[in-house]
Biopython code that builds the backbone (N, CA, C, O; Angstrom):
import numpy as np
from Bio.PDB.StructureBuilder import StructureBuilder

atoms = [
    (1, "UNK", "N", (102.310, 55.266, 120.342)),
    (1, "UNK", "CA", (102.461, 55.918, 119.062)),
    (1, "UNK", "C", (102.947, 54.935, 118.000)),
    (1, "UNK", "O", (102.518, 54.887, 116.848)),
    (2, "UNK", "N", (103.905, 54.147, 118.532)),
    (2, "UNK", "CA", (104.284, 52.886, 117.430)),
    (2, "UNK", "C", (103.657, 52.059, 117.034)),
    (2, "UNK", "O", (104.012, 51.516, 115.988)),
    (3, "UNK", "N", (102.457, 51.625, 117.717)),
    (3, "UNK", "CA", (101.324, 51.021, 117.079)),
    (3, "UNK", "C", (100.375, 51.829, 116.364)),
    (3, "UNK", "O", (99.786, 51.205, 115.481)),
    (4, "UNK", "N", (100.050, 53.061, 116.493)),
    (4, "UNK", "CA", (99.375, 53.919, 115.878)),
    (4, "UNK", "C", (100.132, 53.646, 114.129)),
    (4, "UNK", "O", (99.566, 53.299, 113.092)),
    (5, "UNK", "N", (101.621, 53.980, 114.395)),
    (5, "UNK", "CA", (102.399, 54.384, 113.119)),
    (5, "UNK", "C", (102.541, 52.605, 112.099)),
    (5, "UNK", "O", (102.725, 52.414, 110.897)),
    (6, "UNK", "N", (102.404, 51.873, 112.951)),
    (6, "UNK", "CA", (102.605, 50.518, 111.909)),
    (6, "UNK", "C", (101.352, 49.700, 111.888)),
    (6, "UNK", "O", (101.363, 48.525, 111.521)),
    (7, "UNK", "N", (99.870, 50.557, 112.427)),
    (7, "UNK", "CA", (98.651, 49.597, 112.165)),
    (7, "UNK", "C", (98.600, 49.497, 110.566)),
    (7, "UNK", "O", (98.264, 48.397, 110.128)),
    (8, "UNK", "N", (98.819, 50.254, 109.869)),
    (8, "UNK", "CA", (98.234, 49.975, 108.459)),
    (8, "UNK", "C", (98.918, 49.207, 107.826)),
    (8, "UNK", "O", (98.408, 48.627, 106.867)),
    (9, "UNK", "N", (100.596, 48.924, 108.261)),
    (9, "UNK", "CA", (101.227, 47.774, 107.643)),
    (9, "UNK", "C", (100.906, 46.524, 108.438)),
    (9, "UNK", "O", (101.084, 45.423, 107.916)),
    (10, "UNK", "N", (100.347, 46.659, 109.923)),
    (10, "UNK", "CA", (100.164, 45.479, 110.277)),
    (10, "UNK", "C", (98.663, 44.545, 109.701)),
    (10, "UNK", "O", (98.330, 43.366, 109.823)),
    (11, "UNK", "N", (98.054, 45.687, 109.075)),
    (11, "UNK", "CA", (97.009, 44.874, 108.651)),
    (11, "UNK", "C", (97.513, 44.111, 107.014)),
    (11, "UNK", "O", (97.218, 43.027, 106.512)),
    (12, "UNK", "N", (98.429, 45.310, 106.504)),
    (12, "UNK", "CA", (99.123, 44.494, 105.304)),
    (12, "UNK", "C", (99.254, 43.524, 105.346)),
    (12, "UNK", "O", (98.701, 42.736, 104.579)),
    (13, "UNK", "N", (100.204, 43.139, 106.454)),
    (13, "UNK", "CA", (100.837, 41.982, 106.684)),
    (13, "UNK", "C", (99.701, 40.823, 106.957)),
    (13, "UNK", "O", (99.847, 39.779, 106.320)),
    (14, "UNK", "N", (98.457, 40.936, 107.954)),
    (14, "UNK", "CA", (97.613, 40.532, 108.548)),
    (14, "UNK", "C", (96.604, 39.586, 107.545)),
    (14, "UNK", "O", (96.181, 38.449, 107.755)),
    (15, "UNK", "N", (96.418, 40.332, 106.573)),
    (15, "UNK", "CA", (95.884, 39.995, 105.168)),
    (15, "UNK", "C", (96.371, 38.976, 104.558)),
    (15, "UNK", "O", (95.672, 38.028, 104.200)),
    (16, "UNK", "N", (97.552, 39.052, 104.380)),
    (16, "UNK", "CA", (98.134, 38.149, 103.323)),
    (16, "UNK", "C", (98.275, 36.475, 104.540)),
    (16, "UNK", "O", (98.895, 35.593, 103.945)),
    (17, "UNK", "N", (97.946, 36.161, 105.573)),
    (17, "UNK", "CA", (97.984, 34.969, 106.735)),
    (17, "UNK", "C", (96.566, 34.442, 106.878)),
    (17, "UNK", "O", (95.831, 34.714, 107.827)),
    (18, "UNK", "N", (96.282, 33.745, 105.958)),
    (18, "UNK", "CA", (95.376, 33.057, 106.437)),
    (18, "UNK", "C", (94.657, 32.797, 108.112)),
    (18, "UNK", "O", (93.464, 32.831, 108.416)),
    (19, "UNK", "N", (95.848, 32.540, 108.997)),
    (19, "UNK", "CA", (95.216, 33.072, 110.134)),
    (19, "UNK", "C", (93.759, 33.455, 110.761)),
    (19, "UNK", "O", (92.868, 32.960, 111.451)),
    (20, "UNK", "N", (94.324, 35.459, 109.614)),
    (20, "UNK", "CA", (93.337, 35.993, 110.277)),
    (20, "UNK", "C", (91.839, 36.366, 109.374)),
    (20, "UNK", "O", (90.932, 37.180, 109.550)),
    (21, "UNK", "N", (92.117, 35.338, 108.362)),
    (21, "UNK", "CA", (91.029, 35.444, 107.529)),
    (21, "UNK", "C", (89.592, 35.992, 107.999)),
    (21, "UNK", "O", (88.831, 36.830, 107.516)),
    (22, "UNK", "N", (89.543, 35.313, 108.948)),
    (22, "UNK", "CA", (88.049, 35.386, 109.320)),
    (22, "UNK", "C", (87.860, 36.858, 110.377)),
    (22, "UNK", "O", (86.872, 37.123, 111.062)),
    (23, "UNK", "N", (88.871, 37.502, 110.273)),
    (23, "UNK", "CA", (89.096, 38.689, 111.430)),
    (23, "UNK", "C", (89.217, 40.092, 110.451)),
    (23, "UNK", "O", (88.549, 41.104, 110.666)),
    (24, "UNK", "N", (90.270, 39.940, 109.255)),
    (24, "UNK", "CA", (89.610, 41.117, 108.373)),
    (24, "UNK", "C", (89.830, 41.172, 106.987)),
    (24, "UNK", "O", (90.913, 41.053, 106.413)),
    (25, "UNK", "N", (89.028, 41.311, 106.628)),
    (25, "UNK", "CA", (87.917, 41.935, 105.330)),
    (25, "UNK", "C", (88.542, 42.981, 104.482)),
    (25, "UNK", "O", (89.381, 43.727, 104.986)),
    (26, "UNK", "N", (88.190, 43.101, 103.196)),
    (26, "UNK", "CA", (88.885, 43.751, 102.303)),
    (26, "UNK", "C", (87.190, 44.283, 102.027)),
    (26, "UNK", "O", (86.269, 43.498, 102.253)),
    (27, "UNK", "N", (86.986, 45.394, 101.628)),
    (27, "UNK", "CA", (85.458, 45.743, 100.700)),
    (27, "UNK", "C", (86.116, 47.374, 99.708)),
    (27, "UNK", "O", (87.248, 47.858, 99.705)),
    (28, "UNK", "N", (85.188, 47.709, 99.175)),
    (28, "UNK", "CA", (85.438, 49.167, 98.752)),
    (28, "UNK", "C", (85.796, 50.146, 99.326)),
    (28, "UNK", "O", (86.289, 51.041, 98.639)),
    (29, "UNK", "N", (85.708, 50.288, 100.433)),
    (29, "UNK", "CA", (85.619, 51.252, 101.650)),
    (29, "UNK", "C", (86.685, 51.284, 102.396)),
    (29, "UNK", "O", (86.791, 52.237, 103.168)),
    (30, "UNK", "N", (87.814, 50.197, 102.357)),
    (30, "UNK", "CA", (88.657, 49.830, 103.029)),
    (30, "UNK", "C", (88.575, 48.737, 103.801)),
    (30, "UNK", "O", (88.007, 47.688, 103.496)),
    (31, "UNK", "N", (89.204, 49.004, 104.912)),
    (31, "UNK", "CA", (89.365, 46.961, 105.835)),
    (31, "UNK", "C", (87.725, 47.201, 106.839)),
    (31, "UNK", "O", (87.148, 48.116, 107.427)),
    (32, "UNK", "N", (87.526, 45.782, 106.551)),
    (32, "UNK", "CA", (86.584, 45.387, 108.122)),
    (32, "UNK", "C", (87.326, 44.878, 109.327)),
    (32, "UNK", "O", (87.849, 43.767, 109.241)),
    (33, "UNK", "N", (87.361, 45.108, 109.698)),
    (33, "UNK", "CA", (88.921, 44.359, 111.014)),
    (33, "UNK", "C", (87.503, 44.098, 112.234)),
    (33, "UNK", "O", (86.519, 44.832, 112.334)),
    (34, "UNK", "N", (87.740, 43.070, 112.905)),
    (34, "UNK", "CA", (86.900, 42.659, 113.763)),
    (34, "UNK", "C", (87.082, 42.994, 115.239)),
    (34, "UNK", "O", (88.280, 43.233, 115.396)),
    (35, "UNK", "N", (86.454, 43.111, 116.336)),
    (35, "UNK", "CA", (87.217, 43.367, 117.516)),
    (35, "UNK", "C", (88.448, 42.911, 118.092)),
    (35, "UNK", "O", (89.376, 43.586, 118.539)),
    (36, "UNK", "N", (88.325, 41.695, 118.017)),
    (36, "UNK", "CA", (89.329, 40.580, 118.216)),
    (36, "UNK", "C", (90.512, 40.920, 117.789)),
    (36, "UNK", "O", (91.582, 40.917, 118.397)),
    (37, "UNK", "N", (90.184, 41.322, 116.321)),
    (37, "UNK", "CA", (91.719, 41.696, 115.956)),
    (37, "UNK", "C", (92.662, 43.078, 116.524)),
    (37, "UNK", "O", (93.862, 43.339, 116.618)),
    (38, "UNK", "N", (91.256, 43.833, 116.860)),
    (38, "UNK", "CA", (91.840, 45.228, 117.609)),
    (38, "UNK", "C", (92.377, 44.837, 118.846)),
    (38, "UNK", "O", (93.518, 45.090, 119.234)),
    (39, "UNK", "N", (91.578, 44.256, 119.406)),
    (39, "UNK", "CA", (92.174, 43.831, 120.638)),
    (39, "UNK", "C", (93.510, 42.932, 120.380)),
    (39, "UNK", "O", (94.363, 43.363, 121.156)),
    (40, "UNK", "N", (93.875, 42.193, 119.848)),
    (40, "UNK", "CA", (94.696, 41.552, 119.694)),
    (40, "UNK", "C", (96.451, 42.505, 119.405)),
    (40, "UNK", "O", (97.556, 42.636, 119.933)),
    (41, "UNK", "N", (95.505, 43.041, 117.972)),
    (41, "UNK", "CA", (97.047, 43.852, 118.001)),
    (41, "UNK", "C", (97.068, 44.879, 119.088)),
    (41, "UNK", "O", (98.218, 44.884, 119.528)),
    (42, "UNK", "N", (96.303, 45.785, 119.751)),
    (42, "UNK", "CA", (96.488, 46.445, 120.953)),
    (42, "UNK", "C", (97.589, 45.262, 122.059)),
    (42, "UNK", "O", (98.414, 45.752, 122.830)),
    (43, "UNK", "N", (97.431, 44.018, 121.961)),
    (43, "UNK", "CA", (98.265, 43.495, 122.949)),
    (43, "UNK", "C", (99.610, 42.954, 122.367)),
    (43, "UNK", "O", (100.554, 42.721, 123.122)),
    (44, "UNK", "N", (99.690, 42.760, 121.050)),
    (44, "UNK", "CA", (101.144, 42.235, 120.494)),
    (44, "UNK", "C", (101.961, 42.930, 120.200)),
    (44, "UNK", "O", (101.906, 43.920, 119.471)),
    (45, "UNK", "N", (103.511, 42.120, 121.182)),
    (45, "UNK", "CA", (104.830, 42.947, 120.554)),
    (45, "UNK", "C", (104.912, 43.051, 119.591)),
    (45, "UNK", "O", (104.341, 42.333, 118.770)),
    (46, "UNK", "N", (105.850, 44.233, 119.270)),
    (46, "UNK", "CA", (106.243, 44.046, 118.132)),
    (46, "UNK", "C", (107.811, 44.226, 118.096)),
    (46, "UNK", "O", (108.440, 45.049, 118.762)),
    (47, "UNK", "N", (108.232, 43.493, 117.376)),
    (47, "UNK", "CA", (109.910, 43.176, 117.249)),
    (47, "UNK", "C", (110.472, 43.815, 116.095)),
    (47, "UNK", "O", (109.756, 44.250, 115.194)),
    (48, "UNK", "N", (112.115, 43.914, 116.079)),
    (48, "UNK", "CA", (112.525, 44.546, 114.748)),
    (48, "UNK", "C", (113.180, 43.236, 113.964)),
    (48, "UNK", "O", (113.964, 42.410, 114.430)),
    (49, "UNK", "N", (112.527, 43.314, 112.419)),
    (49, "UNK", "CA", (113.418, 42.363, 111.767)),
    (49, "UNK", "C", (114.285, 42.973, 110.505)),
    (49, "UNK", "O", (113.725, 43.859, 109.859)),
    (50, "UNK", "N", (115.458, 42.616, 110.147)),
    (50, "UNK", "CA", (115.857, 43.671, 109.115)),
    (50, "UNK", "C", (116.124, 44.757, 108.963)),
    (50, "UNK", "O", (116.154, 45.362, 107.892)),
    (51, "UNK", "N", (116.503, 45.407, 110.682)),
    (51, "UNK", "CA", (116.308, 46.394, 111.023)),
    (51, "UNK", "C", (115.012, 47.342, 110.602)),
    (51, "UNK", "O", (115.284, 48.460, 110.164)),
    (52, "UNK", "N", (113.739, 46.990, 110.702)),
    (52, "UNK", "CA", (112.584, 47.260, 110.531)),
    (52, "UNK", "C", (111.699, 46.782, 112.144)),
    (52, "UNK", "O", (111.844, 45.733, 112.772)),
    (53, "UNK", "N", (110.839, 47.899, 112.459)),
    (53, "UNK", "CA", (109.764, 47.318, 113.433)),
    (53, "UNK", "C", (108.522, 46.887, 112.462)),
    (53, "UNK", "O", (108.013, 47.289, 111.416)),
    (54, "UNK", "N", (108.299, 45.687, 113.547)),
    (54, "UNK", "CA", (106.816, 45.085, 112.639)),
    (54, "UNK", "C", (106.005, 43.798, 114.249)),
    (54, "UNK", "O", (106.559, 43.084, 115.085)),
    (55, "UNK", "N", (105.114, 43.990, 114.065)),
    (55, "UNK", "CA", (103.817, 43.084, 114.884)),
    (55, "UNK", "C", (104.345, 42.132, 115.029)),
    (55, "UNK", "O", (104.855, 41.692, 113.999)),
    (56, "UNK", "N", (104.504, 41.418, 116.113)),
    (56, "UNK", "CA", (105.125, 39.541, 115.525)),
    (56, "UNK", "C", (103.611, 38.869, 115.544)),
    (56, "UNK", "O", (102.807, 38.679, 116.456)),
    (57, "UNK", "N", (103.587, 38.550, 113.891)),
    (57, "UNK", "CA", (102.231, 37.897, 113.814)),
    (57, "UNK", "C", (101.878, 36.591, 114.642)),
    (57, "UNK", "O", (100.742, 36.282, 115.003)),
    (58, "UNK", "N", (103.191, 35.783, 114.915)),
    (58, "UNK", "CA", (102.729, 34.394, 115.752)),
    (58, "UNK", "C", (102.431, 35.195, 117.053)),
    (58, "UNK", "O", (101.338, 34.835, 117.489)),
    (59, "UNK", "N", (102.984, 36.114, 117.799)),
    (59, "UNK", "CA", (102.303, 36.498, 119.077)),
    (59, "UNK", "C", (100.931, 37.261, 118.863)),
    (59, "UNK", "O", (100.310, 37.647, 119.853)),
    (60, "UNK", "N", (100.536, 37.443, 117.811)),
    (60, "UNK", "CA", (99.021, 38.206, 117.067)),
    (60, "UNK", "C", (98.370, 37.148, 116.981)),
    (60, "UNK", "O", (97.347, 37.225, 117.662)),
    (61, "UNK", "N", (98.521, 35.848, 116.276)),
    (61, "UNK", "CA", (97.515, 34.639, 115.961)),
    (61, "UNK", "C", (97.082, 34.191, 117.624)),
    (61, "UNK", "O", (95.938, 33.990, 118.033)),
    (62, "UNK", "N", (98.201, 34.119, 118.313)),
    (62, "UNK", "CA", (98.353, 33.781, 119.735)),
    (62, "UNK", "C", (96.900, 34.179, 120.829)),
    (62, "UNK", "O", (96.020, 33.640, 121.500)),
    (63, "UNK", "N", (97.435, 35.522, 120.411)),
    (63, "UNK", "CA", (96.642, 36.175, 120.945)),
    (63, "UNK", "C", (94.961, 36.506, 120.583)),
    (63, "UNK", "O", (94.125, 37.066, 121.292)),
    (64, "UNK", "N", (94.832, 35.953, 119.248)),
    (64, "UNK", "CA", (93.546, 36.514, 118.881)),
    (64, "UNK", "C", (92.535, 34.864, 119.035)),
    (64, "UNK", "O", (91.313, 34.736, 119.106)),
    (65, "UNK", "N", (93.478, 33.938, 119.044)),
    (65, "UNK", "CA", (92.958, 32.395, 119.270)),
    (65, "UNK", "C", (92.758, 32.425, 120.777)),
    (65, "UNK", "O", (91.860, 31.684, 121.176)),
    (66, "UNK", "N", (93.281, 32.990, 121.513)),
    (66, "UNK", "CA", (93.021, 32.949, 123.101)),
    (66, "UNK", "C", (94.239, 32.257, 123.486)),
    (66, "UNK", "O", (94.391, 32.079, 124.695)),
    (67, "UNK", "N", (95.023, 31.887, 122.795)),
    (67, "UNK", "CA", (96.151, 30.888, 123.684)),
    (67, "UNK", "C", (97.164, 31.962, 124.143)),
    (67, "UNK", "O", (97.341, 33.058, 123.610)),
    (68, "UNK", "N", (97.755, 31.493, 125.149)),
    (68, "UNK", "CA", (98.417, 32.150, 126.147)),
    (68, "UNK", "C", (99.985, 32.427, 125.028)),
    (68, "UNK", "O", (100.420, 31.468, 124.391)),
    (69, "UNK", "N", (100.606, 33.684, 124.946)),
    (69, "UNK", "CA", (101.821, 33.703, 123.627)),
    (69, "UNK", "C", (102.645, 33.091, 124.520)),
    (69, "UNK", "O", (102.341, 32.810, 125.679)),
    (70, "UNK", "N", (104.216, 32.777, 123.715)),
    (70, "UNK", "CA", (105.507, 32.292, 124.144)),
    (70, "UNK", "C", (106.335, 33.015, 124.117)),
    (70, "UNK", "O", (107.465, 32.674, 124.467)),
]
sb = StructureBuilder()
sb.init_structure("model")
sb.init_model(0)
sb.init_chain("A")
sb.init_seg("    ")
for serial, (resi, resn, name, xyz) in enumerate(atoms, 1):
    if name == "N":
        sb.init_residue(resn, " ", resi, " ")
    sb.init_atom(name, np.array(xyz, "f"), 0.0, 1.0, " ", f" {name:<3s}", serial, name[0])
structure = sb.get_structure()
């Protein structure tokens, strides 16, 4: 459910990282998000910072490059 409730900020966040440029898309319609990236955030923790939960994008880049996270 907690990934359900913070996908739309994780793509916020996702957007603004070069990173994942090539993974999703801005158009009229809303985001293009690529498989990779679904799959990806389906597998990344997510941690609290600021007393806030949020994706940890280095275990998201990690994961969507194929390298094994830390």
């Amino acid at each position: 459910m907690m990934r359900v409730m913070h996908f739309g900020e994780t793509l916020e966040m996702a957007k603004q990282d070069s990173r994942f440029s090539e993974h999703l898309r801005i158009n009229h319609a809303g985001y293009e998000v690529s498989n990779e990236l679904m799959d990806a955030i389906a597998k990344t923790p997510y941690v609290v910072v600021d007393n806030h939960i949020r994706a940890d994008l280095d275990q998201l880049a990690a994961h969507i490059s194929g390298k094994s996270p830390t």
